[in-house]
ROKE-631888 format. One record per residue (C-alpha): residue number from 1; residue in one letter; x, y, z. Coordinates in nm, 4 decimals. Layout:
{num: NUM&residuo: A&xx: X&yy: Y&zz: Z}
...
# end
This chain:
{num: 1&residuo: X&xx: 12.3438&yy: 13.6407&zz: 22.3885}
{num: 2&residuo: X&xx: 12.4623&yy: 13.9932&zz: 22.3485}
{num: 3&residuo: X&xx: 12.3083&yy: 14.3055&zz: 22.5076}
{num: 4&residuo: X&xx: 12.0601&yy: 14.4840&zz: 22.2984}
{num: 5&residuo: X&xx: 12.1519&yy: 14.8133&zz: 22.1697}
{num: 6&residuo: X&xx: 11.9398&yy: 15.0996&zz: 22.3513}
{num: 7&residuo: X&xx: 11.9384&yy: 15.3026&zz: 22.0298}
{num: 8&residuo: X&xx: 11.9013&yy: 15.6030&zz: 22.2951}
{num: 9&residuo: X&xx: 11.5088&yy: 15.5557&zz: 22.3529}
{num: 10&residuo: X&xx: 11.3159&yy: 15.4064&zz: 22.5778}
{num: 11&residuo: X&xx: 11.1290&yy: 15.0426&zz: 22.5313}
{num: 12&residuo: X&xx: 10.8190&yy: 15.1670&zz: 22.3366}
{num: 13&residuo: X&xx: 10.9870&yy: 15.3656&zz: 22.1200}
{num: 14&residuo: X&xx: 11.2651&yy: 15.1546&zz: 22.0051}
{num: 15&residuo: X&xx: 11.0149&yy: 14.8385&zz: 21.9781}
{num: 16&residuo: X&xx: 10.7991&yy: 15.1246&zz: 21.7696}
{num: 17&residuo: X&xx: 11.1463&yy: 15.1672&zz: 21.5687}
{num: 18&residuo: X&xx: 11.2123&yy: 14.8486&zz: 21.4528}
{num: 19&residuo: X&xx: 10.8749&yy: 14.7646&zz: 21.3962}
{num: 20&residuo: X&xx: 10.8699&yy: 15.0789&zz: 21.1177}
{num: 21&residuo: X&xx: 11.2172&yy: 14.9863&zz: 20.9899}
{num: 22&residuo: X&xx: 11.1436&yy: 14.5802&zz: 20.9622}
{num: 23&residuo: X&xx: 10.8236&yy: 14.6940&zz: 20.7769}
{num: 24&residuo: X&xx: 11.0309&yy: 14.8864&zz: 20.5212}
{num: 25&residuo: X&xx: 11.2361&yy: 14.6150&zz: 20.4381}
{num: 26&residuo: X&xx: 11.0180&yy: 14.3575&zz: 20.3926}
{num: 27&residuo: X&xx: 10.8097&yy: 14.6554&zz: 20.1593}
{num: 28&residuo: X&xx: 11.1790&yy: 14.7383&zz: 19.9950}
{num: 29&residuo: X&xx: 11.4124&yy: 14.4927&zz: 20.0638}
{num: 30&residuo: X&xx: 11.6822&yy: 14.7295&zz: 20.1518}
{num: 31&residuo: X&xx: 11.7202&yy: 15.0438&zz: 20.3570}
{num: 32&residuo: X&xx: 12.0041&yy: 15.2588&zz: 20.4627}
{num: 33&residuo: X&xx: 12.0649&yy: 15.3497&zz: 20.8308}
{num: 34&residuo: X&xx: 12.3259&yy: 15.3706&zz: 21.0827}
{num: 35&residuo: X&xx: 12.4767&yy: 15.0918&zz: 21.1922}
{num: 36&residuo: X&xx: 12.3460&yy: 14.9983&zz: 21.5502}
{num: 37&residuo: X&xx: 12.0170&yy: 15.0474&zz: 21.3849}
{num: 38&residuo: X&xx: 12.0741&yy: 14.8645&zz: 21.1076}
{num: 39&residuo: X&xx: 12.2140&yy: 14.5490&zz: 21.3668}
{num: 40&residuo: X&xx: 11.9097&yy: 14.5570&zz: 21.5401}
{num: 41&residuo: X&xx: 11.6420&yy: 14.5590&zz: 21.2812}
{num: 42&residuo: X&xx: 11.8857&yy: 14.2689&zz: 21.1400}
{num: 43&residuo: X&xx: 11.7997&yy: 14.0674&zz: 21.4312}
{num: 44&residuo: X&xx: 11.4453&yy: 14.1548&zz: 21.4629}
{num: 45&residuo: X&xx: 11.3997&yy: 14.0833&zz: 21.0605}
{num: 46&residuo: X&xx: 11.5687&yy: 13.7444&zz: 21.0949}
{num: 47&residuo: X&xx: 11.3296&yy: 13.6574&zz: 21.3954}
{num: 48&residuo: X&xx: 11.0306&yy: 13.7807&zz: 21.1890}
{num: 49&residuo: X&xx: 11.1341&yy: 13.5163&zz: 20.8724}
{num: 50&residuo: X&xx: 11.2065&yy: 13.2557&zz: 21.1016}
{num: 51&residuo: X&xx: 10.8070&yy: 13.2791&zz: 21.2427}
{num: 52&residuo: X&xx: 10.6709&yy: 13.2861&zz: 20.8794}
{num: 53&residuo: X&xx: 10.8906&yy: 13.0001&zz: 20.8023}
{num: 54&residuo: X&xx: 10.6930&yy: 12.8163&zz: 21.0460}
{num: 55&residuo: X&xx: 10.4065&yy: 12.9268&zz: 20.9500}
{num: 56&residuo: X&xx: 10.1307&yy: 12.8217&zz: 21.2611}
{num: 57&residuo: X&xx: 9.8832&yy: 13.0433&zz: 21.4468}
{num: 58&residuo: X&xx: 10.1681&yy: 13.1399&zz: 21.7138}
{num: 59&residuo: X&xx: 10.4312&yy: 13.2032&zz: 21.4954}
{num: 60&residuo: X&xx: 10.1630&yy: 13.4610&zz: 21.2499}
{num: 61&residuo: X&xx: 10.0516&yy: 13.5906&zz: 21.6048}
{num: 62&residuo: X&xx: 10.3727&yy: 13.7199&zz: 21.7110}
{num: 63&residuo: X&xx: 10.4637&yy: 13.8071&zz: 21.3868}
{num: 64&residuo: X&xx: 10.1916&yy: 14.0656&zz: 21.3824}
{num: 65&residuo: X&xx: 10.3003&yy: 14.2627&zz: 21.6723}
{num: 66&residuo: X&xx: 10.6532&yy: 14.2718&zz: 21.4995}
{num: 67&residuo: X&xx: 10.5688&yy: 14.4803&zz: 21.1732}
{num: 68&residuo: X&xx: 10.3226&yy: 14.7708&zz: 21.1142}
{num: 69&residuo: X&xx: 10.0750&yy: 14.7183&zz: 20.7652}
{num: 70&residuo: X&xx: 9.9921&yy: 14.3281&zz: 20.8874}
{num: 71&residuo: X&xx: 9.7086&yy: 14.2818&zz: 20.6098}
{num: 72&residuo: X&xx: 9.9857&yy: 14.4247&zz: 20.3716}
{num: 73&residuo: X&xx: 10.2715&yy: 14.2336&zz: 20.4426}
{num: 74&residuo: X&xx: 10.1885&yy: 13.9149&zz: 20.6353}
{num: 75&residuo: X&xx: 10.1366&yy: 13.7509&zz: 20.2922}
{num: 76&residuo: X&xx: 10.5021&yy: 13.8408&zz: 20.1639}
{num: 77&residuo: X&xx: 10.6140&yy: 13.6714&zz: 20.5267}
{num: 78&residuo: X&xx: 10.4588&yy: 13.3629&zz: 20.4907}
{num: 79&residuo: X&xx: 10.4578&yy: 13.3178&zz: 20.1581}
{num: 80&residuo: X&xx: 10.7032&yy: 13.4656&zz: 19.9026}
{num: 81&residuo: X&xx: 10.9728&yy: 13.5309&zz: 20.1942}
{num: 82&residuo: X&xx: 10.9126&yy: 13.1547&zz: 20.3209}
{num: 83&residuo: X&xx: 10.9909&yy: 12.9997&zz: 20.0498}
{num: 84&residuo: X&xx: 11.2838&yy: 13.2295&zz: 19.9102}
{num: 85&residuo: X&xx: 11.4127&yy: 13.1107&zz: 20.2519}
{num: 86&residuo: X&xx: 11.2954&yy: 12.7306&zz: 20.2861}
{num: 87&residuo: X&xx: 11.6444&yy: 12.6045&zz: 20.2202}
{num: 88&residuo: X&xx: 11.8626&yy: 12.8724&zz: 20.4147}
{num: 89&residuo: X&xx: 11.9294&yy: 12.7974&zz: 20.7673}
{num: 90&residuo: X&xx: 11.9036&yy: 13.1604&zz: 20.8780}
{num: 91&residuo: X&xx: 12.1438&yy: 13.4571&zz: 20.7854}
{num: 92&residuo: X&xx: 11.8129&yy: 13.6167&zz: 20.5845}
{num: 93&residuo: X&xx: 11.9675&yy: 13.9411&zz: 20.5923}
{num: 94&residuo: X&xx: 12.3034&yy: 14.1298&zz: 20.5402}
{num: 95&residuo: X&xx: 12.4629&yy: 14.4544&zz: 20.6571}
{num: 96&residuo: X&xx: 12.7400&yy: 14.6175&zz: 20.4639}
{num: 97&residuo: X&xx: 12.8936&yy: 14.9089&zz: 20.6088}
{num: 98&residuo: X&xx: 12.9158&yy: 15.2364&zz: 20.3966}
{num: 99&residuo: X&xx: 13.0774&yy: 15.5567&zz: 20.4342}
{num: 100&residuo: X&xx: 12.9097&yy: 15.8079&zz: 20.6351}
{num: 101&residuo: X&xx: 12.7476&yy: 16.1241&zz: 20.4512}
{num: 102&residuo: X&xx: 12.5762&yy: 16.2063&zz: 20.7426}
{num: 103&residuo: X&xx: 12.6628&yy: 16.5408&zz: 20.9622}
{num: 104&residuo: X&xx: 12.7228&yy: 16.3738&zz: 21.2789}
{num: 105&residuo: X&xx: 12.9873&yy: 16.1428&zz: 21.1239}
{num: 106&residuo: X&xx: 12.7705&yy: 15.8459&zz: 21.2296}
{num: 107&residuo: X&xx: 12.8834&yy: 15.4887&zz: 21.1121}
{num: 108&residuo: X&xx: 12.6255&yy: 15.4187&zz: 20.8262}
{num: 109&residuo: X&xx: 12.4959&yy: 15.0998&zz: 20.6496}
{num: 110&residuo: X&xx: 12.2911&yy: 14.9358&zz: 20.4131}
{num: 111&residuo: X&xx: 12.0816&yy: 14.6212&zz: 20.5782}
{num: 112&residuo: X&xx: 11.9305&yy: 14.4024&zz: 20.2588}
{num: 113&residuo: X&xx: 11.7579&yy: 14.0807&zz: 20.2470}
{num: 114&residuo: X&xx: 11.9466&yy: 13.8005&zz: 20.1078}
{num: 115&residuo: X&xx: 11.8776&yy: 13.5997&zz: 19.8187}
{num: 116&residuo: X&xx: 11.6402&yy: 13.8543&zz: 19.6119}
{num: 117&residuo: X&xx: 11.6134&yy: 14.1341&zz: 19.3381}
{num: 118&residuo: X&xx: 11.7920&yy: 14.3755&zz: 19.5973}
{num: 119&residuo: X&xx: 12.0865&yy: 14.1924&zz: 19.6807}
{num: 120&residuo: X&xx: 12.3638&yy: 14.4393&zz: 19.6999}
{num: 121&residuo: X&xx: 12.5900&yy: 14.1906&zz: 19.7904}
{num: 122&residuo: X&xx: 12.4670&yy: 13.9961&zz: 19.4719}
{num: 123&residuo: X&xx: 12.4883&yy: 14.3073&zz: 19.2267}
{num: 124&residuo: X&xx: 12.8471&yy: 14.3780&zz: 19.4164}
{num: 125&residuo: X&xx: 12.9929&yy: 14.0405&zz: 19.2990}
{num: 126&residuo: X&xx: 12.8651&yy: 14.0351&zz: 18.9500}
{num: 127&residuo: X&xx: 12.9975&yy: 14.3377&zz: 18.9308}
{num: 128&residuo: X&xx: 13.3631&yy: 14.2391&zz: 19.0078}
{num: 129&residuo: X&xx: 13.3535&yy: 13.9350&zz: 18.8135}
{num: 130&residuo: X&xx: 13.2532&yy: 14.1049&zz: 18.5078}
{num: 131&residuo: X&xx: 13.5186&yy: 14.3999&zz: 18.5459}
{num: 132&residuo: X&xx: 13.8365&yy: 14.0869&zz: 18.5889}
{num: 133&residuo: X&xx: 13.6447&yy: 13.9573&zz: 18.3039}
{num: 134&residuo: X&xx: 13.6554&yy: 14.2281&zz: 18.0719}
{num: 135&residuo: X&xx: 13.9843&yy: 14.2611&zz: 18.1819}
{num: 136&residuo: X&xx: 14.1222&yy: 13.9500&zz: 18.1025}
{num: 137&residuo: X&xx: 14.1960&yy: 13.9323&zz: 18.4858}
{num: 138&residuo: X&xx: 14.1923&yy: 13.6376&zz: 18.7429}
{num: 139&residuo: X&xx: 13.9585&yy: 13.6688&zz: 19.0413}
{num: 140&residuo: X&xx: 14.0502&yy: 13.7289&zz: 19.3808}
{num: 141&residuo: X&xx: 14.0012&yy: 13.4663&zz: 19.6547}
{num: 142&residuo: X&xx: 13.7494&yy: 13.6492&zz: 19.8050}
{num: 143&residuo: X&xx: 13.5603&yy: 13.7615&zz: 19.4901}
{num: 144&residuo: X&xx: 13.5342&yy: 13.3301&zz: 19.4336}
{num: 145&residuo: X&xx: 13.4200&yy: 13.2999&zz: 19.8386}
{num: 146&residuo: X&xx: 13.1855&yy: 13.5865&zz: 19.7565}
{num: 147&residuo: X&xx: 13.0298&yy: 13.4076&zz: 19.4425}
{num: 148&residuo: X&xx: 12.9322&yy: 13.0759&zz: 19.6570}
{num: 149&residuo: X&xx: 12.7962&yy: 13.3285&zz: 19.9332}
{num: 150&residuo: X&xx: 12.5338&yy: 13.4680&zz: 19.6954}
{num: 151&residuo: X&xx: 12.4755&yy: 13.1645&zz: 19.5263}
{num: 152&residuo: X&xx: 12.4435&yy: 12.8762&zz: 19.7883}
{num: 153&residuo: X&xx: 12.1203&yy: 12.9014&zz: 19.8345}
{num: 154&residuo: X&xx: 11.9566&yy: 13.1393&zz: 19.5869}
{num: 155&residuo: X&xx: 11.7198&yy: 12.9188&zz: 19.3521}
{num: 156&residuo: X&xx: 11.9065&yy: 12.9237&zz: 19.0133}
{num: 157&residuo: X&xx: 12.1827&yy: 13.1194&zz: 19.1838}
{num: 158&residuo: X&xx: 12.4682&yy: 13.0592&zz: 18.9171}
{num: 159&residuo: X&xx: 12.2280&yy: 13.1428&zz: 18.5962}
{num: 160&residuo: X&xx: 12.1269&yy: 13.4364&zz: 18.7628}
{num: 161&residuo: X&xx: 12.4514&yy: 13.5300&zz: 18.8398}
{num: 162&residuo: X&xx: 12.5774&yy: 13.4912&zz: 18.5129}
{num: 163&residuo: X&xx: 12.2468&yy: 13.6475&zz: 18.3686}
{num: 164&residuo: X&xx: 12.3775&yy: 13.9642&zz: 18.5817}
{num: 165&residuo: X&xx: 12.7689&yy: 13.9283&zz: 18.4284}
{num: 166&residuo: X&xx: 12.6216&yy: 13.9926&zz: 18.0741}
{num: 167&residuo: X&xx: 12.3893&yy: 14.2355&zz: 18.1661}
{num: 168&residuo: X&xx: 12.6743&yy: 14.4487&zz: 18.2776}
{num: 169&residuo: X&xx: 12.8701&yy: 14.3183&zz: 18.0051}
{num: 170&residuo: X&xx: 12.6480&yy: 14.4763&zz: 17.6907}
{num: 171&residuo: X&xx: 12.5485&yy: 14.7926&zz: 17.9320}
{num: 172&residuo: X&xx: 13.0016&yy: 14.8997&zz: 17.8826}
{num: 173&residuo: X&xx: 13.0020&yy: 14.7599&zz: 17.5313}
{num: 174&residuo: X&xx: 12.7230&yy: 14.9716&zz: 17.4860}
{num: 175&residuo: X&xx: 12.8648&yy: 15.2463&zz: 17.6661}
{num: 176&residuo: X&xx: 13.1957&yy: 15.1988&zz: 17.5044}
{num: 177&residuo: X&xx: 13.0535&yy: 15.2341&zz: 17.1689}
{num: 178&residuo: X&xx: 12.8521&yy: 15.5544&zz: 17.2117}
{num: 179&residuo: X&xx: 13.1349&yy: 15.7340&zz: 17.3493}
{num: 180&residuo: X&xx: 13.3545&yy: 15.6281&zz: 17.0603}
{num: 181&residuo: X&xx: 13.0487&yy: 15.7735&zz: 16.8355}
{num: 182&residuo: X&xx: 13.1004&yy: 16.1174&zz: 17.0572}
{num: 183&residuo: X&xx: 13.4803&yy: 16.0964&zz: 17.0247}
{num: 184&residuo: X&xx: 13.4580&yy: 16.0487&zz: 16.6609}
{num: 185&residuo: X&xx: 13.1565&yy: 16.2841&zz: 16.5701}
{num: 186&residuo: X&xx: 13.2807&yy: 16.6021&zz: 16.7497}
{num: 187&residuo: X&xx: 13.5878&yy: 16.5359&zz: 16.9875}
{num: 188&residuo: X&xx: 13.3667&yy: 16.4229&zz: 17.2848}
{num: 189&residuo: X&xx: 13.5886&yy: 16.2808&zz: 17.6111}
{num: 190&residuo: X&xx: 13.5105&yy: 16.1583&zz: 17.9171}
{num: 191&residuo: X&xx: 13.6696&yy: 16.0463&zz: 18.2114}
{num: 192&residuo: X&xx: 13.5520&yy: 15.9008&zz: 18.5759}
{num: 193&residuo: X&xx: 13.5152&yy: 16.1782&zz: 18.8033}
{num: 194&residuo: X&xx: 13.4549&yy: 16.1463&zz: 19.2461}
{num: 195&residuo: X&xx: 13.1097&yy: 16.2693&zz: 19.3212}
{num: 196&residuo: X&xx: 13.1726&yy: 16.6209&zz: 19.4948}
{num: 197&residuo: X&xx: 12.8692&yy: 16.5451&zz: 19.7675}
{num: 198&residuo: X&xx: 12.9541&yy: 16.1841&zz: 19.8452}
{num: 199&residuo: X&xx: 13.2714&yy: 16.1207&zz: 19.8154}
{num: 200&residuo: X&xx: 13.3139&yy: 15.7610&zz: 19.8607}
{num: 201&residuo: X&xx: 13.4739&yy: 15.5017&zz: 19.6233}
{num: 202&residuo: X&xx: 13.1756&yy: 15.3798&zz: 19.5431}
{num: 203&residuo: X&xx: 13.0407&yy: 15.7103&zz: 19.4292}
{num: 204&residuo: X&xx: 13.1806&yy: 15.7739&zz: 19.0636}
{num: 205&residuo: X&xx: 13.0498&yy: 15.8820&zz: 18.7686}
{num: 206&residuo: X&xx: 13.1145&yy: 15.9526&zz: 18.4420}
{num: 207&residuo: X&xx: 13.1758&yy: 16.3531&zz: 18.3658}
{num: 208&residuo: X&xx: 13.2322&yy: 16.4815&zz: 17.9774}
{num: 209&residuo: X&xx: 13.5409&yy: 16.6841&zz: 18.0157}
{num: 210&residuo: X&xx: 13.5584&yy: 16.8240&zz: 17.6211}
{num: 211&residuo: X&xx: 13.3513&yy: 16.8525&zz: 17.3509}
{num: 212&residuo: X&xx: 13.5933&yy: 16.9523&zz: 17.0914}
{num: 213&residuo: X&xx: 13.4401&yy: 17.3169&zz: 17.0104}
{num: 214&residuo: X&xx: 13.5865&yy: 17.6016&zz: 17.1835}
{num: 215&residuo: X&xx: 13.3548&yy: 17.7383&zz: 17.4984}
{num: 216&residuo: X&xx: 13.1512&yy: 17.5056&zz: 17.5210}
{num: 217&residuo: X&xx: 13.3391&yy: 17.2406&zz: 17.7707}
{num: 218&residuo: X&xx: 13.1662&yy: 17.1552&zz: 18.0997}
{num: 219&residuo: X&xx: 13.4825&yy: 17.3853&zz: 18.2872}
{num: 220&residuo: X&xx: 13.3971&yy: 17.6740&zz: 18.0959}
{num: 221&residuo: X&xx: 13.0588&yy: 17.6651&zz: 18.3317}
{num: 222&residuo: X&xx: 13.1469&yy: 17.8276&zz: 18.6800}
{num: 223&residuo: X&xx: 12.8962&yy: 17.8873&zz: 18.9420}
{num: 224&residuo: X&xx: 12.8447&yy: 18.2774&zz: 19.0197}
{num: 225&residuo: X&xx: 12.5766&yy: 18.3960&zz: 19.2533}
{num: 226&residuo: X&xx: 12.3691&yy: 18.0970&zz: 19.2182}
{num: 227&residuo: X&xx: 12.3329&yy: 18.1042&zz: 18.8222}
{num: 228&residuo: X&xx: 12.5793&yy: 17.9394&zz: 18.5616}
{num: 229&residuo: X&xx: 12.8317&yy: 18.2055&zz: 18.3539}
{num: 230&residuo: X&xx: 13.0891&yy: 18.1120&zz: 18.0730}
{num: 231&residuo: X&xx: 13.4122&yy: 18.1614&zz: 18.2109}
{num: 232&residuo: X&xx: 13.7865&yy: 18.2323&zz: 18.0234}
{num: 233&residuo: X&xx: 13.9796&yy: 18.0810&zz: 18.3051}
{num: 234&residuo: X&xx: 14.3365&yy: 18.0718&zz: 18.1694}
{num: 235&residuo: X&xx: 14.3627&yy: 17.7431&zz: 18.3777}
{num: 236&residuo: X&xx: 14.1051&yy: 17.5896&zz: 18.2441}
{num: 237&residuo: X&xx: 14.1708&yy: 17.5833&zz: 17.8464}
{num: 238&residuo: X&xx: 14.4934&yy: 17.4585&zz: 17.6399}
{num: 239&residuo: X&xx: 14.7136&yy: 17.7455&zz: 17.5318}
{num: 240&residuo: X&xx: 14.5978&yy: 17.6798&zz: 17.1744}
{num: 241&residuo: X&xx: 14.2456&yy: 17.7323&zz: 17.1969}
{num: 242&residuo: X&xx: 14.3168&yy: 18.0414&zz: 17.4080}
{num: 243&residuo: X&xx: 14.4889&yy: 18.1778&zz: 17.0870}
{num: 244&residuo: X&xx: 14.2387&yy: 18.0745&zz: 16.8861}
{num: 245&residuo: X&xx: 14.0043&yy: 18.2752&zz: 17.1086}
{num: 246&residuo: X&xx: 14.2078&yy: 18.5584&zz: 17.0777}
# end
């Protein structure tokens, strides 16, 4: 068995630790920490399932000393978690690792429970599948090994999954269409920009780069002294529409 991660505290405290973290997942079903922490609460979550699974007066017992909010949560344990879980062996949680935004460059990570409405894992995957879909694309090996993952055991796994697909499917035709109203209506463009504050690849968004009408694009907007100016930056506009503004 592998040494257990000090987490830099002493016993109370880190037992105090992962008893507050454990009781956030099971309250949110995902949670974003570093990653020793998020390893350790992974272990201590998976014990905690495996005791409502069993569901007897020693198993609820220890379970109580293992979460804060008992009256709260013990139902969720031992009953919706228990039989989400009835089926899966163990593996009741998952840690993905994430960029760090933190200061100290610590390794970060998002710990989820498997199998529910919070499955990043799940949302990941249906995400993929409907981009190569859209795309007229085939899917990778591991985008068809990630698709059994999340759908072994999941009750109705595969009509969820494909529930999910054209979800995200209408949300870009949707999409599509409204910026194709913007384009046509008054020049209206957008492109995928990288978040300036987290700059991940998983952090993009959609930015409206011109409108069509002179001095009023989003790079005419410059930050000065804490409030928002116009400005005539020569970079920043086409030579025509300088002209024009001369």
């Amino acid at each position: 068995m592998p040494a257990l991660r000090k987490l830099s505290r002493d016993s109370a405290h880190r037992r105090a630790m992962l008893r507050n973290m454990a009781t956030s997942l099971i309250q949110h079903e995902v949670l974003q920490t570093t990653w020793p922490k998020a390893k350790e609460t992974q272990r201590w979550v998976d014990k905690l399932i495996t005791l409502g699974k069993r569901n007897t007066n020693a198993s609820r017992n220890s379970a109580m000393a293992m979460i804060f909010e008992q009256t709260t949560w013990m139902p969720k344990i031992f009953g919706e978690l228990a039989q989400r879980y009835k089926s899966r062996p163990g593996g009741y949680t998952r840690v993905l690792r994430t960029e760090s935004h933190r200061n100290d460059a610590a390794d970060s990570a998002i710990l989820s429970l498997v199998d529910g409405p919070r499955d990043i894992k799940f949302a990941m995957t249906a995400k993929a599948l409907a981009f190569n879909e859209a795309r007229g694309e085939g899917n990778e090996p591991q985008t068809v090994l990630d698709m059994h993952k999340v759908t072994r055991f999941r009750e109705n796994g595969e009509e969820e999954l494909q529930a999910e697909i054209e979800r995200l499917r209408n949300i870009e035709e949707g999409t599509t269409e409204a910026e194709q109203e913007a384009f046509e209506s008054n020049g209206t463009q957008f492109e995928w920009v990288r978040a300036h504050k987290k700059a991940g690849p998983g952090h993009m968004r959609k930015k409206r780069i011109d409108t069509g009408v002179p001095g009023e694009d989003p790079a005419d907007l410059v930050d000065k002294a804490g409030y928002k100016g116009r400005s005539l930056n020569l970079v920043s506009h086409p030579k025509e529409e300088l002209l024009m503004k001369g």
